[in-house]
C-alpha distance (Angstrom), angle and dihedral (degrees) to the residues before:
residue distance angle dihedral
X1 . . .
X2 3.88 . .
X3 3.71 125.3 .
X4 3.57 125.4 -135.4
X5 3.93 139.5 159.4
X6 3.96 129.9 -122.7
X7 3.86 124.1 177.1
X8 3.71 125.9 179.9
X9 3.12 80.7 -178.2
X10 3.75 116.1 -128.9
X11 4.10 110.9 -174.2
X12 4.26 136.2 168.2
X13 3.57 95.7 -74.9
X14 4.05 84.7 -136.1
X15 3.54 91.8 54.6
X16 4.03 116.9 105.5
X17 3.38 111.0 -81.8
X18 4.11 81.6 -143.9
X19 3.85 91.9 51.6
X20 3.70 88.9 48.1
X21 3.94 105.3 47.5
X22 4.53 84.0 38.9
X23 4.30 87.6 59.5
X24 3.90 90.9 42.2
X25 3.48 85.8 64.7
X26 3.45 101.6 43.0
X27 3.61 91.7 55.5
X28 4.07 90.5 53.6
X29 3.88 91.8 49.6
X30 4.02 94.7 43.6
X31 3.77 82.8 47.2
X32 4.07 85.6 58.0
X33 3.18 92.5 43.1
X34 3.52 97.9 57.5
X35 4.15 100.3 43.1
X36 4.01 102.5 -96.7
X37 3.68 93.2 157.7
X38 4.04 87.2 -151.2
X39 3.60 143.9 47.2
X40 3.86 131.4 176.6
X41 4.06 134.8 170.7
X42 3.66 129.7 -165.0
X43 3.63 125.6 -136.7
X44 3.92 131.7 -139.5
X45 4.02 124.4 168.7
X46 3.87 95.4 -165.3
X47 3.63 115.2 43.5
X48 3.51 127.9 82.2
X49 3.74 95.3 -153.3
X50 3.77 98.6 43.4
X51 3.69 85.9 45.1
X52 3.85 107.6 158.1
X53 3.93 99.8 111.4
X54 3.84 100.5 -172.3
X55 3.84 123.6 33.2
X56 3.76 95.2 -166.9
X57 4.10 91.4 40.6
X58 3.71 80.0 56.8
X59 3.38 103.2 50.7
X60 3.78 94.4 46.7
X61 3.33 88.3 67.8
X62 3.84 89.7 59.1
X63 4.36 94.4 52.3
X64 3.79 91.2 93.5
X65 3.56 102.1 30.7
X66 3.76 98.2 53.3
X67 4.01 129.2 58.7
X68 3.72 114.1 -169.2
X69 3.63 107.4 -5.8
X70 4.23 113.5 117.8
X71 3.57 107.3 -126.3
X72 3.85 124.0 -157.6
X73 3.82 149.2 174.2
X74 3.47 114.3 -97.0
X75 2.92 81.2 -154.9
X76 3.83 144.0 -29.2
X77 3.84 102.0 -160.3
X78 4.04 105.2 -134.4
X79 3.83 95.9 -154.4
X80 4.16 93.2 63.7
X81 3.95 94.0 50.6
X82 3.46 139.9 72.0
X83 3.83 108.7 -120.5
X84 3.74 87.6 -124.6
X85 3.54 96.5 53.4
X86 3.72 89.0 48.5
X87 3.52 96.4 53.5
X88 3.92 100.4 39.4
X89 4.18 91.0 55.3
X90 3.93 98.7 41.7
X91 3.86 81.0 50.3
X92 3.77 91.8 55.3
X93 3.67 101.7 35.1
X94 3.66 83.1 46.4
X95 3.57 91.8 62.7
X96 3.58 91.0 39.0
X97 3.28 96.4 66.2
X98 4.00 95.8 41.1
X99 3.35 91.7 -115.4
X100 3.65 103.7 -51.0
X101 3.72 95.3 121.7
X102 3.79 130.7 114.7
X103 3.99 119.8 -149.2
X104 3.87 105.0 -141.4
X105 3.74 115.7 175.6
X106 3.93 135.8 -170.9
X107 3.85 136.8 170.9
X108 4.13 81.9 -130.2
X109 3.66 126.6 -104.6
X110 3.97 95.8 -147.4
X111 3.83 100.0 98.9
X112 4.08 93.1 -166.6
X113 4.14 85.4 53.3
X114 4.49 77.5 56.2
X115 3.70 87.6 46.9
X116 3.80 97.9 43.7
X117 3.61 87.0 49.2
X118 3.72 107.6 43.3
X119 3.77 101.6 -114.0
X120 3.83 94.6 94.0
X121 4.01 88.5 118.9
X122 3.62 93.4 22.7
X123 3.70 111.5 109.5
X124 3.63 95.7 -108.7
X125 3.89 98.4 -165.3
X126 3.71 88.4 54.9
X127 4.07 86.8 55.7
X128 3.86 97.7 40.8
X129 3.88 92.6 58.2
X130 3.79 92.4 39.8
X131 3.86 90.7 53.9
X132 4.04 98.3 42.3
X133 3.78 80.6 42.6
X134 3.82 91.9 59.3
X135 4.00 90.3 35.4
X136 4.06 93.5 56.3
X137 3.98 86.0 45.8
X138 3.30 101.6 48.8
X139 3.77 89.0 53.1
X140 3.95 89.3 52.3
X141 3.84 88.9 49.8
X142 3.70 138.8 74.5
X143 3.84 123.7 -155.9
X144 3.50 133.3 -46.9
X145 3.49 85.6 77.9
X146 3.84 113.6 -160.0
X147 4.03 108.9 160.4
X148 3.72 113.0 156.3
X149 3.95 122.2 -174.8
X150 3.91 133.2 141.9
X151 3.49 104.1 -99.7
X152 3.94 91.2 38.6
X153 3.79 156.7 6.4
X154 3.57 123.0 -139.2
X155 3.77 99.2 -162.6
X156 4.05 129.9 159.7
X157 4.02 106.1 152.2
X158 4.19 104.4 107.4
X159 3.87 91.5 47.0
X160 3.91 104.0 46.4
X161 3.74 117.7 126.6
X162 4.00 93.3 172.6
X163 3.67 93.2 176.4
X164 3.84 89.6 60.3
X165 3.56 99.9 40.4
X166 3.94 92.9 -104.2
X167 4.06 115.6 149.4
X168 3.28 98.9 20.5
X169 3.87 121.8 138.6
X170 4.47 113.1 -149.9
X171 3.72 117.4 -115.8
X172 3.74 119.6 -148.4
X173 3.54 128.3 -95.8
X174 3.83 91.8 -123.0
X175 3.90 116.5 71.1
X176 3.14 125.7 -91.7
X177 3.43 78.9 -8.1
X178 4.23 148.0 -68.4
X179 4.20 116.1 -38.9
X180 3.74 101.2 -94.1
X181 3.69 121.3 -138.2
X182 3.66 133.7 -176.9
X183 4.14 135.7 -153.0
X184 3.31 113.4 -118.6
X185 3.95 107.7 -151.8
X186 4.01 101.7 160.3
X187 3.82 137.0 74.5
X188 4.36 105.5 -114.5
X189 3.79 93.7 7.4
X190 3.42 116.6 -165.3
X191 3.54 94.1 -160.3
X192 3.70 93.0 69.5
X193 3.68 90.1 62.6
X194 3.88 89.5 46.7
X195 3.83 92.6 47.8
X196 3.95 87.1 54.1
X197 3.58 93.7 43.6
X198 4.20 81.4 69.4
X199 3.38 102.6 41.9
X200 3.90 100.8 -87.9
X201 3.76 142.8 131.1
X202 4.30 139.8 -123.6
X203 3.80 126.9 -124.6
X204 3.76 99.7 -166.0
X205 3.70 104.0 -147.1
X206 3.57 122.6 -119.1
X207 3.77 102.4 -126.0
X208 3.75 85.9 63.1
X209 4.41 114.6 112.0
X210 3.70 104.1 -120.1
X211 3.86 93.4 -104.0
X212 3.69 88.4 57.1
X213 3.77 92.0 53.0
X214 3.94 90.2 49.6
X215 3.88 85.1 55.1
X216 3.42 86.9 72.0
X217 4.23 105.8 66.2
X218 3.70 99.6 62.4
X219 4.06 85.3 44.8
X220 3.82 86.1 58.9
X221 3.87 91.9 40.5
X222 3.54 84.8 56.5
X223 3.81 102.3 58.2
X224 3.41 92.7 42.0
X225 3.42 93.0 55.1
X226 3.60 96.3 52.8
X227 4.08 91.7 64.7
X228 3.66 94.6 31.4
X229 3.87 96.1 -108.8
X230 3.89 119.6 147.5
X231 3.56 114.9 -107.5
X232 3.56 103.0 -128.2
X233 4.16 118.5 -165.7
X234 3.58 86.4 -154.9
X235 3.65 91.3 66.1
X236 4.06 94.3 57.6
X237 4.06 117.8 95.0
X238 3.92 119.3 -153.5
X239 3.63 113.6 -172.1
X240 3.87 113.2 -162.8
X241 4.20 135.3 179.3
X242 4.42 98.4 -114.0
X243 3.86 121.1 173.0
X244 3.54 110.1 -170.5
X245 3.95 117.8 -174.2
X246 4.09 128.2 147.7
X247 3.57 90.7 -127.2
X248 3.69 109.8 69.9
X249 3.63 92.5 -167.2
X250 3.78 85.2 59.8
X251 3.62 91.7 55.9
X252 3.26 103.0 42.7
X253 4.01 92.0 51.9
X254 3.84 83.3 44.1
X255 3.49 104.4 56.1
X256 4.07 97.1 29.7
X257 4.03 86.2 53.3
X258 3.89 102.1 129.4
X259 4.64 82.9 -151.5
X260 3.76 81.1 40.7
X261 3.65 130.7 136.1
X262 4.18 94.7 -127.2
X263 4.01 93.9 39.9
X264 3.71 92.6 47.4
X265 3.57 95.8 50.5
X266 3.83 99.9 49.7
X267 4.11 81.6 40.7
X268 3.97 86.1 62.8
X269 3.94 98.4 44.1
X270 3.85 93.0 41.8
X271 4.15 88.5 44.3
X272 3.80 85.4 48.6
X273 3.35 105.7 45.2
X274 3.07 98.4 39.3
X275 4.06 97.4 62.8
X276 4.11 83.3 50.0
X277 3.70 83.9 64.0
X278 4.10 86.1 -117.8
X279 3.84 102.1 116.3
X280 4.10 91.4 124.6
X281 3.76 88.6 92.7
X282 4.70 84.6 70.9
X283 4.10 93.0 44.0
X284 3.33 119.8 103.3
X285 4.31 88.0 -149.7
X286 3.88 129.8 22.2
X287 3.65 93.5 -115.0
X288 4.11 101.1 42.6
X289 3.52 107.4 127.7
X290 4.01 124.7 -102.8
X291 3.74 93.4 -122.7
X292 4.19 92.8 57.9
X293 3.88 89.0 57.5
X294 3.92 98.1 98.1
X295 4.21 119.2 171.3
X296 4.08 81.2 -124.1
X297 3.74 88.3 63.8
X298 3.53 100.8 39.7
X299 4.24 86.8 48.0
X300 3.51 89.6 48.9
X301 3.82 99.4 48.3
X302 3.54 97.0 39.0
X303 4.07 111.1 37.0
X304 3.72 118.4 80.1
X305 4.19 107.5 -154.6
X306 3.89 146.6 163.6
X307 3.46 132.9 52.4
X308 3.43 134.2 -23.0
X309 3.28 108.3 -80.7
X310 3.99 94.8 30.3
X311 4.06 82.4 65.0
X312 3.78 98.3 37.6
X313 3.73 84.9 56.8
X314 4.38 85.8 45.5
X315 3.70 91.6 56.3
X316 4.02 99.5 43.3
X317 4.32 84.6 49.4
X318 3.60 86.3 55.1
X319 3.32 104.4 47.5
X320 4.18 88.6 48.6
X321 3.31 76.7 67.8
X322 3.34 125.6 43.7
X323 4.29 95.3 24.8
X324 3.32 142.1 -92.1
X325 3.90 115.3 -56.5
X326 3.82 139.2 175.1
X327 3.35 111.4 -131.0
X328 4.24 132.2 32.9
X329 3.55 103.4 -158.4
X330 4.01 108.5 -163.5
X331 4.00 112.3 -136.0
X332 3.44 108.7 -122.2
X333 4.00 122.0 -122.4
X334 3.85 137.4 -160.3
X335 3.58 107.3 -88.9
X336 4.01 97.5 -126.9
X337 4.00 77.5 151.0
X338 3.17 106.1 41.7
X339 3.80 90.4 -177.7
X340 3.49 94.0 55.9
X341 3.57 99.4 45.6
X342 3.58 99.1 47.3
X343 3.92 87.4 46.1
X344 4.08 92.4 47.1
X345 3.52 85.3 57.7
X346 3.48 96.2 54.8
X347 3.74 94.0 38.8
X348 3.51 87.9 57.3
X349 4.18 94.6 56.1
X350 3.53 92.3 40.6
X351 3.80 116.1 43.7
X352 3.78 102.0 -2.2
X353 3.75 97.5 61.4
X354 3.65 108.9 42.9
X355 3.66 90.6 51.7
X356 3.79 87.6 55.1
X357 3.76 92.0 47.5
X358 3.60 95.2 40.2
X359 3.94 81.1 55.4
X360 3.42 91.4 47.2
X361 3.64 94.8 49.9
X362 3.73 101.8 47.6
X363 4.21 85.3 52.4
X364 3.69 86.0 57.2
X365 3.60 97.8 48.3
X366 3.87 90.8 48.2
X367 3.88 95.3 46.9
X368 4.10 90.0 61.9
């Protein structure tokens, strides 16, 4: 099992904006530092909390700073952005980063982002497949470019000047282009199985109950099935909230913190998602009742903590039961402690992990 990092991120929204965007980057160099193969960031343009704006301005901040780490959109949300733009940036970051880079792609969950940009009662879906539609065939094209659809035009034919370069739109380093990825945010979702149907891969979320997350697999099975590709558990990302400290004590008193990093985060997605009528994702069945969802439950369900070995033995529980997957992709958290973040992290890559895959490999090694 690899380790990466994702961060929406979700801060104080009185804490400097500065402070904020400086400790996000921390946390993806440290992550480099350490091995996490993986590391993705979300982008939101009207929420103080969630308060990283641009995903891909983001990460070029990280090209020089990092060395081997993957870095990825977490995600770009398709209905905001001209299909152009889209694919003329991930091209350049792309090559930026040397091919390093991730494509991750959403239709956006933030409904004030919708509002802010017009699609609010747009159907959304409809609008993310048109624009990563236009983005993957723009990259398989070369100019006259003539790309009709009904939320845009991609069109460069009056204005070329191809012996000077003019009206042409950048392909990516990466051939035919970046891995895609997409969130997975639903119990059952269907668009798992149409992601794998074209060649790409889930990032269960990590506000999802563990039965939710296991919903996910035979999606995936599913839409590789239907264009005879292998469905690979390798190729599935789980992202998860983990606190890792010596001192259990610590932990406990650090996650269970009612001004806490961990309870204030799940307070915000729960508080949010639950005015957009899409709470499902923290019920343990379909047809629990609103009023039994508590933030205690949904804390103690969904946050791994303790020491070491207390959260190595978390993460192998959990993936008896939801499957076997590639990647664990630890949630990150406001760094109220910095300490203790930047040592979780690190406790995490060095001690959590290769008791998991020591675990893992030993199970393996039994089963043949």
């Amino acid at each position: 099992m690899n380790l990466g990092f994702f961060t929406m991120p979700i801060h104080p929204v009185d804490k400097d904006w500065r402070q904020s965007l400086r400790e996000d980057r921390e946390a993806f160099i440290l992550a480099d530092e350490l091995g996490y193969s993986e590391g993705y960031v979300g982008e939101h343009h009207t929420d103080r909390a969630e308060n990283i704006t641009s995903c891909m301005m983001f990460i070029s901040t990280l090209v020089d700073a990092t060395r081997r780490i993957k870095l990825g959109t977490g995600t770009i949300n398709m209905p905001n952005n001209h299909p152009a733009a889209v694919a003329a940036n991930v091209a350049m970051l792309d090559h930026l980063l040397n091919g390093r880079f991730i494509f991750g792609i959403s239709p956006g969950g933030l409904l004030s982002d919708a509002e802010v940009f017009g699609n609010l009662d747009a159907d959304r879906n409809a609008m993310f497949l048109e624009c990563i539609n236009q983005v993957l065939e723009i990259w398989a094209s070369e100019p006259p470019y003539n790309i009709k659809g009904k939320f845009w035009n991609t069109v460069i034919e009056r204005q070329l000047m191809l012996d000077l370069g003019q009206g042409f739109l950048p392909k990516p380093l990466q051939t035919p282009h970046p891995p895609i990825v997409v969130t997975a945010v639903a119990p059952f979702s269907k668009g798992v199985t149409e992601a794998a149907a074209r060649g790409w891969d889930p990032i269960s979320a990590n506000f999802l109950m563990p039965q939710w997350v296991k919903s996910h697999w035979p999606k995936y099975v599913e839409g590789c099935e239907r264009v005879g590709r292998p469905a690979d558990p390798a190729n599935w990302r789980v992202a998860k909230s983990v606190f890792v400290c010596e001192d259990e004590a610590t932990a406990r008193r650090y996650v269970s913190d009612p001004d806490g990093p961990y309870r204030y985060y799940y307070s915000q997605l729960y508080t949010k998602l639950k005015r957009g009528n899409r709470q499902v994702a923290f019920k343990t069945r379909a047809d629990q009742p609103d009023e039994e969802v508590t933030l205690d439950a949904i804390c103690d369900k969904l946050i791994f903590w303790g020491s070491p070995g207390r959260v190595a033995d978390q993460i192998l529980a959990f993936r008896e039961e939801v499957g076997d997957f590639g990647t664990l992709l630890v949630a990150g958290k406001d760094w109220k402690d910095k300490t203790l973040g930047r040592r979780s992290m690190q406790l995490l890559a060095e001690k959590v992990m290769p008791q998991v895959n020591a675990a893992i490999g030993k199970s393996k090694v039994a089963a043949e």
